[in-house]
LUMNUVEX-271051 format. One line per field, with one value per residue (C-alpha): x, y, z; residue in one letter. Coordinates in steps of 0.2 Angstrom, whole numbers. Layout:
BEGIN
c1 = (X:...) $
c2 = (Y:...) $
c3 = (Z:...) $
resn = (A:...) $
// end
This chain:
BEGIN
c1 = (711:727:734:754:762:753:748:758:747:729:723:708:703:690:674:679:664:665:683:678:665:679:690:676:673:691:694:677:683:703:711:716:733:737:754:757:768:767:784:780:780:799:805:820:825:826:842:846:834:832:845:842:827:827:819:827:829:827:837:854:856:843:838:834:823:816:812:804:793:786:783:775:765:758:753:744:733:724:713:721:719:703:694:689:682:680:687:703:698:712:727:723:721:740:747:742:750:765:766:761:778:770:769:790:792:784:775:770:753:750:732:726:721:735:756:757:769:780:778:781:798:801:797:808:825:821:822:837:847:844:850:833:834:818:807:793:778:769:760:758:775:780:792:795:784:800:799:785:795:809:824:835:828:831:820:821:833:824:833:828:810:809:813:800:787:793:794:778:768:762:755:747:740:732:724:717:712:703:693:681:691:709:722:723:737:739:735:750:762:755:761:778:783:779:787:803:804:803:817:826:824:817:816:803:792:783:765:756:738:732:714:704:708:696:698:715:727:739:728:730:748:742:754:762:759:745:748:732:736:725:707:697:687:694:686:670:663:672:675:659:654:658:673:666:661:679:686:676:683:704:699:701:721:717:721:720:731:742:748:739:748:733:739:725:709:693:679:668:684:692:675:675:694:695:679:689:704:693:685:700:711:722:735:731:742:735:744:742:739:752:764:766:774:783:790:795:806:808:824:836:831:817:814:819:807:805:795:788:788:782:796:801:807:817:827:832:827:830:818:825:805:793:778:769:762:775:779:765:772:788:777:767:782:793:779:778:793:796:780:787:802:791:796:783:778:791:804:804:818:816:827:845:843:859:851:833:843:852:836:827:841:841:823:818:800:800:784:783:786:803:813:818:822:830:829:815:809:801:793:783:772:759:741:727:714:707:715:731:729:727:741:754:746:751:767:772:770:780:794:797:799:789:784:774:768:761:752:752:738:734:722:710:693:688:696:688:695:686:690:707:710:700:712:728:716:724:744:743:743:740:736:740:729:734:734:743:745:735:716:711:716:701:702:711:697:683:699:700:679:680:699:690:674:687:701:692:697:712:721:719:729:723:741:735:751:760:779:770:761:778:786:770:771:790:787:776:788:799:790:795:814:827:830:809:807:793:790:780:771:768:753:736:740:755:756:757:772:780:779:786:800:806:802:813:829:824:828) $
c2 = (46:53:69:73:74:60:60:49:49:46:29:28:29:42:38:42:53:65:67:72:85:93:96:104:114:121:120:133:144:144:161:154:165:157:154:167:181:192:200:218:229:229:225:222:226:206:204:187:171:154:139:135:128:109:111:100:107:93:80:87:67:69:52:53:67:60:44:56:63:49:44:60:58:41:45:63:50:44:55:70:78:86:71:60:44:41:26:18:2:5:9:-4:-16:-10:-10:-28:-33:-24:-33:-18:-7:5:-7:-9:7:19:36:52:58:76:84:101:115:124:123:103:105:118:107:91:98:105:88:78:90:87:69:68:78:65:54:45:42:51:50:61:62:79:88:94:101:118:115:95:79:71:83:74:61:65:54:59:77:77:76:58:58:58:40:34:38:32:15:17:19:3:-8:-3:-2:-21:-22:-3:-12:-27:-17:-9:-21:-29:-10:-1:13:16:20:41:49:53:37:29:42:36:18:24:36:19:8:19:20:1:1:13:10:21:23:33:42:58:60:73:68:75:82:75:62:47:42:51:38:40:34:16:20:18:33:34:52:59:79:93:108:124:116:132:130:124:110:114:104:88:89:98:118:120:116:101:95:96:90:75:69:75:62:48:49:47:28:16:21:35:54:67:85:95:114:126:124:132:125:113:107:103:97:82:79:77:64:55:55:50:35:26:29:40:54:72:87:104:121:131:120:102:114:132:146:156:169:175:189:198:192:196:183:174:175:168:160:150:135:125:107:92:91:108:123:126:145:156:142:152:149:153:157:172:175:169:155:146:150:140:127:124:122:107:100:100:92:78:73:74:63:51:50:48:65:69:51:37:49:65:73:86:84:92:109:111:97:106:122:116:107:122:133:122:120:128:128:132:143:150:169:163:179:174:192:207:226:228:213:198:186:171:163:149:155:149:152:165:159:157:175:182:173:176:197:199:190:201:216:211:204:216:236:237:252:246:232:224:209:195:184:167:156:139:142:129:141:155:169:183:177:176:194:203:198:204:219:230:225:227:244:238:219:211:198:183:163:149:134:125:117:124:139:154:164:180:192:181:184:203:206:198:209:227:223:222:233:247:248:260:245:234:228:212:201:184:180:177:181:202:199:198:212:221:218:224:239:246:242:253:267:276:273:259:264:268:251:244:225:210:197:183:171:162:145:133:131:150:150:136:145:161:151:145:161:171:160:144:127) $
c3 = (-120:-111:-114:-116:-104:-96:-75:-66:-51:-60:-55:-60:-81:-82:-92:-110:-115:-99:-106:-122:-114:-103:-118:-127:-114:-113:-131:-132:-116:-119:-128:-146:-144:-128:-126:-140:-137:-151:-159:-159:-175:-178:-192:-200:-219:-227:-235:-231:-233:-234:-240:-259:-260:-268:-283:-298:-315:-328:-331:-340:-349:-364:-362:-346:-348:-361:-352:-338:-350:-358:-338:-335:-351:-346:-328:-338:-347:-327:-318:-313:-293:-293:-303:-287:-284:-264:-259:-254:-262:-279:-269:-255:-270:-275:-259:-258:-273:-270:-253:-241:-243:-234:-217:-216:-209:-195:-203:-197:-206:-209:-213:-213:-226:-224:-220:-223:-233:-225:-209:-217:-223:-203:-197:-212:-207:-188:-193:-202:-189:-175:-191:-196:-215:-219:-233:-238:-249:-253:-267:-276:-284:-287:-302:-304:-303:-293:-279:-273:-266:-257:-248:-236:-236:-258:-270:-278:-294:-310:-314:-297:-301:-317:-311:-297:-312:-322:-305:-301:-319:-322:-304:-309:-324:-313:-302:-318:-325:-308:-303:-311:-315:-316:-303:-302:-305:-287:-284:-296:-287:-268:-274:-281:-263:-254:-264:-263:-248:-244:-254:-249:-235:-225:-208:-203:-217:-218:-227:-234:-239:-255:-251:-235:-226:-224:-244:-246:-257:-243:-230:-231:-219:-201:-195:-176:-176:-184:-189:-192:-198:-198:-203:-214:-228:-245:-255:-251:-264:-258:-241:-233:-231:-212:-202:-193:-209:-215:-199:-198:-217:-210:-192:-204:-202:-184:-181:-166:-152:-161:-155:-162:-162:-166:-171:-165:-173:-173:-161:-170:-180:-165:-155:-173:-169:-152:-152:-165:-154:-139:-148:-156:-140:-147:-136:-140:-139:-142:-146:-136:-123:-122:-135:-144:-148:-133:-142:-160:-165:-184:-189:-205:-217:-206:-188:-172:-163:-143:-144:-131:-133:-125:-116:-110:-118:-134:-135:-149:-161:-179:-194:-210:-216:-213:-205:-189:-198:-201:-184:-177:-190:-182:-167:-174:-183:-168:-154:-169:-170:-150:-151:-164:-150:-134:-128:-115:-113:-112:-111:-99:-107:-123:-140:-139:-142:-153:-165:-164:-170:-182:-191:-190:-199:-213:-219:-236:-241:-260:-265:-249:-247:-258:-261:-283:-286:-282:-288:-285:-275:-281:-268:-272:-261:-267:-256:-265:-252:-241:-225:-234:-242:-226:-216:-231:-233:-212:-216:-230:-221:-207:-214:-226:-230:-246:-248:-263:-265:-284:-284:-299:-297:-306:-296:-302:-305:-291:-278:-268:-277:-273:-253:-260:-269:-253:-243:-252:-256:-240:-246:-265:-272:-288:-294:-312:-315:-328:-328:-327:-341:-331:-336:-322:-322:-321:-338:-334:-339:-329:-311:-320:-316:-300:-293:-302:-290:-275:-279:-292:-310:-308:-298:-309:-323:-336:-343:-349:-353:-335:-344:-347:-331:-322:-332:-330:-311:-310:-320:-309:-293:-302:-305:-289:-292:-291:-273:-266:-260:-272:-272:-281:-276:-287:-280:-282:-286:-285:-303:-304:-291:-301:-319:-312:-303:-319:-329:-317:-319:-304:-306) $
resn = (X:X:X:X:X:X:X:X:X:X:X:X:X:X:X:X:X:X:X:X:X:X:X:X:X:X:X:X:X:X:X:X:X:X:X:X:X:X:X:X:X:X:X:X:X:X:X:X:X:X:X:X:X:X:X:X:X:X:X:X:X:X:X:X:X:X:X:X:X:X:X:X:X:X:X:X:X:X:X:X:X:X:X:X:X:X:X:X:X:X:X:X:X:X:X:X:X:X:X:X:X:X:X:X:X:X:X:X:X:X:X:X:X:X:X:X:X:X:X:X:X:X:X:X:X:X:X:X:X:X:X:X:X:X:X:X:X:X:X:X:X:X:X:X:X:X:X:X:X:X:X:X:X:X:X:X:X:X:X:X:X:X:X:X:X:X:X:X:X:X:X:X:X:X:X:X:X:X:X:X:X:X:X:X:X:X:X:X:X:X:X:X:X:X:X:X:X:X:X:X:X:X:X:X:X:X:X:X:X:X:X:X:X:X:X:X:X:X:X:X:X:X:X:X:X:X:X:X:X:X:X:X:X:X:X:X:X:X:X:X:X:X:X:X:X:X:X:X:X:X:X:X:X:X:X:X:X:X:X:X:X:X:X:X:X:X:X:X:X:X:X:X:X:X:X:X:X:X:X:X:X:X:X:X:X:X:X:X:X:X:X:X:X:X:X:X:X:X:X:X:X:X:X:X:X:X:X:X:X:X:X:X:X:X:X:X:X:X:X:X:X:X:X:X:X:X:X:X:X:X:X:X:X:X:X:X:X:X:X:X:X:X:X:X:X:X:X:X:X:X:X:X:X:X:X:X:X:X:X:X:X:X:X:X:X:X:X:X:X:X:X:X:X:X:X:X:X:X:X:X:X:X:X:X:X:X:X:X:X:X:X:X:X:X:X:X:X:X:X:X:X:X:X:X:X:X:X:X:X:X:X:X:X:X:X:X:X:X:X:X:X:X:X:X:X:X:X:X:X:X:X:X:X:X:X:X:X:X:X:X:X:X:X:X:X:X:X:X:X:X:X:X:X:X:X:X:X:X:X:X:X:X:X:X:X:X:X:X:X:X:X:X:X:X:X:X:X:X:X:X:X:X:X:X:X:X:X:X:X:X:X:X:X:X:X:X:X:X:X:X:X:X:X:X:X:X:X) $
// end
């Protein structure tokens, strides 16, 4: 295994395993906030934000929308995303009959519990400004099934996706009928995003996986680059109940000679990660280590951050998003794409910096601490797990002047919700509690037991309804006075975000 940058003077290949141990060792010892200087407790009022998020309304032609519904009824009648058979076997079967679209273009693969998706969209706009025709693949959506697949940094037309389903559908109904069970819905959708970008086409395409890793749908794309994100615990019943556990399912986008820009990670995670690395040959990049973040500064509408990369150092790079989270994002996306590039290994040289910044300023992350609202403030910010609770609760606070703070809470009943509410428990001075459309979501009064336990019954405030949850939520910001500084947060759940989107007058 080699690091990036490589060392021109070693001669000699060092034995494989000793490797592993001495980046075990370091990866134990190091400080996990090397390389992190932290921003201070200035703030600044947020008045500004991020470009318009793409999130597409339906489809204005009738017949078009109603030719997307009847596609978003079929693919309703497969197994949905948290009904799972292990295996690649289905989609490897499709991919096959399709004539592998997924091998006539290079990929970058991304991982992680949390931030693959605000990273997959940082890695899609660096791309595109070093003019890459990109596509991406991520879920799940926040408003519209079509988001999912994205060309050129837009969200696939409605029309263009509904072609993609009838191209696709009697290969879909072969494989059918070959397998034991059907192709999933995730699995149907994996097909399409590689089908349309072989037609597109595409030259270089960005992939979220679904759950996992090993058995992900996506992962029958051998990926260049090979992203992980944060590793915490989420899908324990799936993936495993301790970070190895986890890691060693995410190690299966880890392929044969590929660069892996690993964001930092606790021990055992990394310890799986790294082994993985060491044993199919793969280049490793670390934060905090081969990449990072320098500095970050609060800024009007986001924050404006120095990265390091693999290739030097890039200055007063702003990013349109908040929090130090997505931060470290930028980090990963960027030492990805300089990777993708040979930045560090080929090529000594870092990416233009005007073309860096200019990337950066542009990316929008829908669902994410997304400003929909003003007088008083309403963010929205899709955290459906403890870790992401914590990381969007430290945001909030720094990013904005709330001087209280009303929490909307829908979350699935798969999810660790109590993790999830005692982590917003220190921001929220009150919390509505309510649920989403969704199957899945946890019955308001069963969330409503669990949030009196963490907050006390005065803070807590039962709407089943998420359309009085929200005029609930915004009442009580009010209560101290147009000019006082209250705010709401709506989160819990994508779905939750993606109702109150559209509910507040988005897409």
């Amino acid at each position: 295994m080699s690091e990036l940058p490589p060392d021109p003077s070693a001669d000699d290949q060092p034995d494989p395993l000793h490797a592993f141990d001495e980046i075990v060792a370091e990866e134990t010892t190091r400080d996990p906030d090397l390389a992190v200087i932290e921003a201070g407790s200035r703030t600044l009022p947020t008045q500004g934000g991020p470009p318009d998020a793409d999130v597409p309304a339906r489809p204005a032609d009738p017949e078009v929308d109603k030719a997307l519904r009847e596609v978003e009824t079929e693919l309703a009648t497969r197994w949905g995303e948290t009904k799972l058979e292990p295996s690649v076997a289905r989609i490897a079967a499709l991919m096959d009959v399709l004539g592998e679209p997924q091998r006539s273009y290079p990929s970058i693969h991304i991982t992680g519990t949390n931030g693959k998706t605000s990273t997959a969209r940082m890695i899609e706009a660096l791309l595109g400004a070093f003019e890459l025709r990109t596509g991406r693949y991520t879920s799940p959506h926040v408003q519209s099934i079509t988001e999912r697949i994205s060309l050129d940094g837009a969200p696939i037309a409605a029309e263009r996706f509904i072609e993609t389903y009838q191209d696709i559908k009697p290969y879909v109904e072969m494989v059918d009928a070959q397998q034991e069970y059907r192709l999933s819905f995730f699995e149907v959708l994996t097909g399409m995003a590689y089908a349309a970008f072989a037609d597109a086409p595409v030259d270089v395409a960005v992939v979220e996986v679904g759950m996992g890793g090993s058995w992900d749908a996506t992962n029958v794309i051998d990926g260049d680059v090979a992203v992980v994100t944060p590793i915490d615990l989420d899908h324990t019943d799936r993936l495993g109940s301790t970070h190895a556990e986890i890691a060693t399912e995410k190690a299966g986008i880890i392929k044969q000679d590929a660069t892996v820009i690993l964001a930092q990670q606790p021990v055992d995670a990394a310890q799986v990660l790294l082994k993985k690395a060491v044993d199919v040959d793969a280049t490793v990049a670390r934060e905090g280590l081969e990449f990072g973040v320098v500095d970050r500064q609060v800024a009007v509408g986001g924050q404006l951050v120095t990265l390091r990369g693999l290739g030097g150092e890039y200055p007063e790079v702003y990013l349109p998003l908040h929090g130090a989270h997505q931060a470290h994002n930028a980090a990963v996306a960027l030492a990805a794409v300089e990777a993708f590039f040979g930045v560090g290994a080929q090529r000594p040289e870092p990416l233009d910096l005007d073309t860096v910044r200019k990337a950066f300023a542009a990316v929008a992350s829908p669902g994410r601490l997304e400003v929909v609202r003003r007088s008083p403030t309403v963010v929205l910010d899709a955290a459906h797990n403890p870790a992401g609770a914590r990381a969007t609760a430290e945001a909030i606070g720094e990013a904005f002047q709330f001087s209280r703070l009303i929490g909307v809470v829908g979350a699935s009943g798969d999810k660790n919700v109590r993790g999830l509410l005692e982590a917003f428990e220190p921001v929220f001075a009150e919390v509505v509690v309510t649920q989403n459309s969704s199957h899945r979501a946890m019955d308001a009064d069963e969330l409503a037991g669990i949030a009196v336990e963490v907050f006390g019954e005065e803070r807590v405030q039962v709407e089943p309804r998420l359309p009085d949850a929200l005029e609930a939520a915004i009442t009580l910001a009010e209560e101290e006075g147009e000019f006082a500084g209250g705010g709401v947060l709506v989160t819990g759940s994508v779905i939750t975000v993606g109702e109150a989107r559209l509910l507040l007058g988005r897409g």
